[in-house]
Residue, then its C-alpha position, 0 to 999 in steps of 0.5 A: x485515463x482518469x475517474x473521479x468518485x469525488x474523494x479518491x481520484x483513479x488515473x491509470x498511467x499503462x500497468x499502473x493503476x493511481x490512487x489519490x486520496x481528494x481531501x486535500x481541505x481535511x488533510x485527507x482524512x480517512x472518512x467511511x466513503x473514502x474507506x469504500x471507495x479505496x476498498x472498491x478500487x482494490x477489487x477493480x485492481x485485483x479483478x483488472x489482469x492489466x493492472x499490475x502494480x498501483x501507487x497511493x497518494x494523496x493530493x496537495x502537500x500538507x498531508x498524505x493521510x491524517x487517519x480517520x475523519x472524526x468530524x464524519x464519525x461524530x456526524x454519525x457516518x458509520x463504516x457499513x459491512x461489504x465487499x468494498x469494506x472487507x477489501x480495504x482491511x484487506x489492503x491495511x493487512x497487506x492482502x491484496x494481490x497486486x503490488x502497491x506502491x505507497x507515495x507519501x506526499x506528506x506526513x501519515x498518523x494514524x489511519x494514514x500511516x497504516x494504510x501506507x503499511x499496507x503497501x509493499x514500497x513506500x516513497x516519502x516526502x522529504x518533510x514528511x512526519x510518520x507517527x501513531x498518536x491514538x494514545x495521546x486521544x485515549x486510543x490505540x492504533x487498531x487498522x494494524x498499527x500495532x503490527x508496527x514492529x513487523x517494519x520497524x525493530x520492536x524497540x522502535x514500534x514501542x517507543x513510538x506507539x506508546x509516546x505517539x512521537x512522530x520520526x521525520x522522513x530521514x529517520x522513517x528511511x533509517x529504520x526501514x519505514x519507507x524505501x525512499x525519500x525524495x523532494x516532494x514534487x518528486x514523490x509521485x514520479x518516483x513512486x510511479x519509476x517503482x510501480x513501473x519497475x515492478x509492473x514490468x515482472x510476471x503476475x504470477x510471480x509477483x503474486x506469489x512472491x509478495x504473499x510469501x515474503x509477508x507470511x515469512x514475517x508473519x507465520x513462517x509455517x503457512x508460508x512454507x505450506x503456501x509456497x509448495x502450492x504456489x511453486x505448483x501453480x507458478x513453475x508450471x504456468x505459461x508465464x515460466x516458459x515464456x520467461x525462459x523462452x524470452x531469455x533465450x531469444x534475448x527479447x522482452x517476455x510477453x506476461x499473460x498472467x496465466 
């Protein structure tokens, strides 16, 4: 299946729900649209119980993302308030439910780069470049780009928010940026083998687990509160008996999400 709101394509390849950033003439820059339409997405993928994983990726190979279109915003085309909005900032925080798996084609500053921040597992191209240069335009990364160091070792969060020097991808891989690097035609393949790997597991487990893992990082208090209520709800669900269930009669479970 596959849908088309101009800027962002959906194509859905069975759990998997695929987003493409269709800019390919603007690098794939990030314009007020294009931020609604992913925001709105993430409300589709989250409301949808048979979407269980989703990758992002854009089109062409020059760049993945080149953050936000400055052309649009000198235009005067504004962000509005709305659900689809609050869902995108949801994405860049790391928020929404589903997994997601990031495929970057190629190179992320900026907006792009923290938009693949908000995905769980990052695919890069082998020419890909990562970099935040907001201070070089009398800026700062404010879509959480600040919040590098949650990723990357301090040191190296300083060094390139406040140089806003790009890493390539092999450096990106060593410091734990990306998950994987691999040639560019095979980007999207590979980031869909991880979507598929993840898809695979029980929803509710997934939604706990990505939750908790995210606020260990970030508020280690919370996480221990949100992990006693999620352990009430998960290892009490039908889903964990159908894991042990499966287990014991050497089959594949059958998820219900519930």
């Amino acid at each position: 299946m596959t849908a088309t709101t101009e800027e962002l394509v959906l194509e859905r390849d069975g759990a998997v729900l695929v987003l493409r950033l269709n800019r390919p003439d603007a690098r794939n820059a990030l314009t007020p649209g294009l931020i609604a339409q992913l925001g709105a997405a993430m409300i589709t993928a989250e409301a949808d119980p048979d979407v269980r994983a989703v990758v992002v990726t854009g089109s062409g190979d020059r760049a993945f993302c080149a953050g936000m279109d400055l052309r649009a915003f000198a235009n005067g085309e504004t962000i509005e308030a709305g659900d689809a909005t609050a869902a995108y900032y949801r994405l860049l925080a790391g928020e929404i439910t589903v997994p997601l798996v990031g495929a970057a084609n190629g190179t992320a500053i900026g907006g792009g780069l923290e938009l693949l921040l908000g995905c769980d597992v990052i695919v890069a191209a082998e020419l890909a470049k990562f970099g935040f240069p907001e201070v070089r335009r009398g800026l700062f990364p404010a879509g959480g780009g600040t919040n590098l160091g949650r990723r990357v070792p301090l040191g190296v969060a300083l060094e390139m928010t406040l140089t806003g020097d790009l890493v390539d991808a092999t450096r990106a891989y060593e410091l734990g940026l990306v998950n994987a690097v691999t040639a560019s035609h095979q980007v999207l393949a590979t980031a869909l083998e991880f979507a598929g790997r993840i898809a695979r597991n029980a929803p509710l487990g997934l939604a706990a687990t990505k939750e908790l893992v995210r606020l260990g990082v970030t508020d280690p208090a919370r996480a221990g509160e949100r992990g006693r209520e999620w352990q009430r709800v998960v290892f009490a669900s039908e889903d964990a008996r159908e894991g042990a269930a499966a287990f014991v009669e050497k089959r594949e479970p059958r998820w219900r999400g519930r």
